[in-house]
C-alpha positions in Angstrom: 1.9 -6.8 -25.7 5.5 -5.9 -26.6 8.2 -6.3 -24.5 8.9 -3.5 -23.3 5.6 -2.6 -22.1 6.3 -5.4 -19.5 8.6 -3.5 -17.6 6.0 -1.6 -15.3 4.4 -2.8 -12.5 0.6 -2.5 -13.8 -2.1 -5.0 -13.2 -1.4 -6.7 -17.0 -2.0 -9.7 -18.9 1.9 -11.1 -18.3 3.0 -14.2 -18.6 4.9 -15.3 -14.7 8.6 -15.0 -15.1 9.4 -18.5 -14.1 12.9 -18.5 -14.3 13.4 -15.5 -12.1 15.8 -15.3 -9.8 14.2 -13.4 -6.2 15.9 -12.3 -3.4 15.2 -10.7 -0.1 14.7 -6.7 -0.9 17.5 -4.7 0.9 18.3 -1.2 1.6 19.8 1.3 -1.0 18.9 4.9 -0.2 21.6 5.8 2.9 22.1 9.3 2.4 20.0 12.2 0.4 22.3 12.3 -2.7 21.2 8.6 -2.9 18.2 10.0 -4.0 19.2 10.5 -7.7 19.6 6.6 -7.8 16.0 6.1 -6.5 14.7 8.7 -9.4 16.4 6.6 -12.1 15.8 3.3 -10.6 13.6 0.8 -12.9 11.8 0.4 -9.0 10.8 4.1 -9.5 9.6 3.7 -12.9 7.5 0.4 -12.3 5.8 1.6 -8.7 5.2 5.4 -10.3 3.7 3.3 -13.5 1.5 1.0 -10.8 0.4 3.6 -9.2 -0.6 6.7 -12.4 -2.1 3.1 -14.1 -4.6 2.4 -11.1 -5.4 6.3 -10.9 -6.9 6.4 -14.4 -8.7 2.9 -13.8 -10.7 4.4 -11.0 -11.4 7.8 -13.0 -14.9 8.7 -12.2 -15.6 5.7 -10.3 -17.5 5.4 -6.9 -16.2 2.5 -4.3 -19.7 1.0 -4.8 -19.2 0.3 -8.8 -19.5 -3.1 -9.3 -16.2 -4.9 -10.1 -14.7 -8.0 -10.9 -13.1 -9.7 -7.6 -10.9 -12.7 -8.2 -9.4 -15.4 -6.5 -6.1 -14.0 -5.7 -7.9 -10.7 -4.6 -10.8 -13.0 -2.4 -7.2 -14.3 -1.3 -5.8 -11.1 -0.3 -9.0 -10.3 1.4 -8.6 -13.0 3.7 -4.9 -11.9 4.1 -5.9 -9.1 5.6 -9.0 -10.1 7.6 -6.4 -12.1 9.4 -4.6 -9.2 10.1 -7.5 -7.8 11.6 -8.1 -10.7 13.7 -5.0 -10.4 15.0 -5.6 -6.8 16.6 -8.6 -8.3 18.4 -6.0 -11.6 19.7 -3.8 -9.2 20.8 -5.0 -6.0 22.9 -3.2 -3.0 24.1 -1.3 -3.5 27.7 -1.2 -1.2 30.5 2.2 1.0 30.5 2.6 4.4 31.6 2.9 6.1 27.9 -0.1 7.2 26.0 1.6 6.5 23.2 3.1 3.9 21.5 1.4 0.7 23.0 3.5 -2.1 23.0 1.3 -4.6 22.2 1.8 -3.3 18.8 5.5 -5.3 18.8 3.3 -8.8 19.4 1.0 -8.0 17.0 3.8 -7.1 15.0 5.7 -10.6 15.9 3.1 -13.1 14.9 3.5 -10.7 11.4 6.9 -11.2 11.1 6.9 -14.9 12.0 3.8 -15.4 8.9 4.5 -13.2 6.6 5.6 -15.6 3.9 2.9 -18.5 4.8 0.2 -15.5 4.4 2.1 -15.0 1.2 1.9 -18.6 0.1 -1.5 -18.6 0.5 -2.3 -15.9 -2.4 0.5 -17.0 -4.7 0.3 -20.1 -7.0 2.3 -23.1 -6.1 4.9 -22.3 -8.8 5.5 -19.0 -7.8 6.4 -20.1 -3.8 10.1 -19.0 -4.4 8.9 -15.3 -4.5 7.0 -15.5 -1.9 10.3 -14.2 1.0 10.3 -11.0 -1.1 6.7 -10.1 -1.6 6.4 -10.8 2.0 9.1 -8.3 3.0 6.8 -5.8 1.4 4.0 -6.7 3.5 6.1 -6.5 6.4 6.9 -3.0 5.8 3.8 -2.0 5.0 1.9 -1.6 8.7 4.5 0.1 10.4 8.0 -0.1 13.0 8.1 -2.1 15.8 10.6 -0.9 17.5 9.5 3.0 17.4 5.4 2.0 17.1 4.8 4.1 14.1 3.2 4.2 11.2 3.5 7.0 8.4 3.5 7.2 4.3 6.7 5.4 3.8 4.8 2.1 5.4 2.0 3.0 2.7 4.3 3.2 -0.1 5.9 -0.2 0.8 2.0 -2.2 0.7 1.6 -0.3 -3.1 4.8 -2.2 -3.4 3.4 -5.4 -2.0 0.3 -4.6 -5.0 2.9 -4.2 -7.4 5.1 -7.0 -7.3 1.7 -9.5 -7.3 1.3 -7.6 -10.7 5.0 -8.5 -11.9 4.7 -11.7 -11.1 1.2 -12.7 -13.1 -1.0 -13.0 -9.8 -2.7 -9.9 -10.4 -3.9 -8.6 -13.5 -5.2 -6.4 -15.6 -9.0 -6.9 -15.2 -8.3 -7.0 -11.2 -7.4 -2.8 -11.0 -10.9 -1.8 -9.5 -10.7 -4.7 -7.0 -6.8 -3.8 -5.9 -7.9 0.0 -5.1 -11.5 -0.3 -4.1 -11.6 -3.8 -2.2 -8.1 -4.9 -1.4 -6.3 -1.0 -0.8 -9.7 0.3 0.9 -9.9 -3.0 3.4 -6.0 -2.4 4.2 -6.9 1.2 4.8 -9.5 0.2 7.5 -6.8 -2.5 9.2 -3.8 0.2 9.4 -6.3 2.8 11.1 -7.7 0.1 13.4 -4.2 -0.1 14.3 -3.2 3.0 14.4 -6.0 3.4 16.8 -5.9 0.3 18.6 -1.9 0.9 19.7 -2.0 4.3 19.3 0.7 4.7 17.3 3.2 7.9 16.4 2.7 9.0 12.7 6.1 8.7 11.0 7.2 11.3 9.1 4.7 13.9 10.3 4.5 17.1 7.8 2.7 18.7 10.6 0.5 21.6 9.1 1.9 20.9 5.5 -0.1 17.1 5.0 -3.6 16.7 5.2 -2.9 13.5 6.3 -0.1 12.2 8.9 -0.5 8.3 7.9 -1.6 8.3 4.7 -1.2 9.6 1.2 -2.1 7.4 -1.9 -6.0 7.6 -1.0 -5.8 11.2 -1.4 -4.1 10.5 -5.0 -6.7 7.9 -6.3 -9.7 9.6 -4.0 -9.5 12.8 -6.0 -9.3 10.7 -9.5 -13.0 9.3 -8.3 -13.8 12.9 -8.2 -12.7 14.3 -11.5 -15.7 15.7 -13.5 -17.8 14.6 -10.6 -21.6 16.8 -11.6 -22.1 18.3 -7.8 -19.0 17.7 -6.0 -16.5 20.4 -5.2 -13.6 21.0 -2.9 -15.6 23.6 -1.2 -17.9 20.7 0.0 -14.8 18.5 1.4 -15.4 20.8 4.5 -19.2 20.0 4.8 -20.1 17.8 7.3 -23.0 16.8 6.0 -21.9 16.3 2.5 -19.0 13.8 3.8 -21.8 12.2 5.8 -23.7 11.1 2.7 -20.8 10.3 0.6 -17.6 8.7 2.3 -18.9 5.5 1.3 -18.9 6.1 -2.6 -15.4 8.1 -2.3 -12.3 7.5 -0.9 -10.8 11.2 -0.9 -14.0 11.9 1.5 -13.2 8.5 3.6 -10.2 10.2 4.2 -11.7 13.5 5.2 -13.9 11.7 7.1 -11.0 9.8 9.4 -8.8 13.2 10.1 -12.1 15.4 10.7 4.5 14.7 -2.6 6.1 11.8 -0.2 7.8 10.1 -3.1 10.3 12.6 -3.4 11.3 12.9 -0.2 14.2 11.3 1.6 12.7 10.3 5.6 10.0 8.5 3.2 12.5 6.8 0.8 15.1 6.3 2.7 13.3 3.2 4.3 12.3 1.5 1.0 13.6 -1.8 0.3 14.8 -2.9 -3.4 15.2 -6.5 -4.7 14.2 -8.4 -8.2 10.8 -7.5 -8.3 11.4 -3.6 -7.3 15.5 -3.1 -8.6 17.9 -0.3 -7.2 19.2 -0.7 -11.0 18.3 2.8 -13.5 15.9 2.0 -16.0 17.1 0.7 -19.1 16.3 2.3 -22.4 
């Protein structure tokens, strides 16, 4: 592969960048003009790249296809499990709001204080330097503490988490099936147990203009499962029956199931962190 198609962030055969020099991602969108920075940015190119690169790899496919599954991505499976586990260690207290449990901020401790060990345990030894900036990705990725909420921006930030095991070797190319339809899918099920669990604000809201208030990349890769699909319509997302009998082959209808253009816009970017892996710097030619 040439060098220049190693500058994305898809699932590929790449050699791991040994020498590379990580650092803690930071925060570089401040204001809306800031946004032209993020649209040139090589971060933009490689997570837009990661993300249109999964989208065709699932083309046509149900959840149920069979699939290769890894170590790495038996390793992020346990990641999350433990995640999961967590929720169960750590119910929701008794407090006068509905919302908003504060449990969440425990839950969300033990997180914070882990973050790189859970890390450490699906990178290779050699790669344990990258490990406090992949971790800052998973961090982000289930939602604020301090205002118990969880919205697309938190989504974006776990693709990220995908994307820079794919920069640095861990995941490859023969693992894109098992990133959307076992890892993505199982993280999916954790961030609605806790959305449910601490019942937590959606961040973000679009209100009446988002068919989702948490999520958005299951829509995206749940409608390329769909395309050219012999009996399924949108006119049957509404049919209760229909997404009865097939949630559990489609991710779009999982989705539908659950609720019975976020990259482009500021309150979702403006909370995206940018380090070695993901850089602020524009893309270079």
């Amino acid at each position: 592969m040439a060098e220049s198609e190693r500058q994305t962030g898809s699932p590929e055969e790449a050699t791991p960048p040994l020498c590379q020099s990580f650092m803690i991602p930071k925060k570089e969108i401040h204001m809306v003009p800031d946004m032209a920075k993020w649209k040139r940015s090589q971060a933009y190119a490689d997570y837009i790249g990661f993300i249109l690169t999964l989208n065709e790899g699932v083309k046509g496919k149900k959840l149920t296809c069979e699939y290769k599954v890894s170590e790495p991505i038996e390793k992020l499976m346990e990641l999350l499990d433990t995640l999961d586990r967590w929720i169960d260690e750590t119910p929701p207290v008794n407090q006068p709001s509905r919302f908003g449990n504060k449990a969440f901020r425990t839950w969300y401790a033990k997180l914070d204080q882990e973050a790189e060990n859970l890390v450490k345990t699906v990178v290779p030894e050699y790669l344990a330097e990258a490990a406090p900036e992949v971790a800052l990705y998973l961090k982000e990725s289930v939602g604020n503490s301090t205002r118990i909420d969880y919205g697309t921006g938190h989504e974006a930030a776990f693709a990220a988490f995908l994307c820079c095991l794919c920069k640095i070797g861990v995941l490859r190319v023969d693992d894109q099936l098992a990133i959307v339809f076992k890892v993505f899918n199982r993280y999916l099920e954790v961030m609605r147990k806790l959305q449910k669990t601490y019942r937590m604000e959606p961040a973000g809201s679009q209100g009446v203009w988002g068919l989702d208030d948490f999520q958005f990349l299951p829509f995206i890769w749940g409608s390329s499962q769909l395309i050219e699909h012999p009996n399924l319509e949108p006119r049957h997302f509404v049919d209760e029956k229909v997404v009865n009998e097939n949630h559990k082959d489609y991710m779009f209808l999982e989705c539908i199931l659950f609720i019975t253009e976020c990259l482009e816009k500021f309150p979702v970017i403006q909370h995206f962190k940018f380090g070695s892996l993901l850089p602020i710097q524009p893309v270079t030619s």
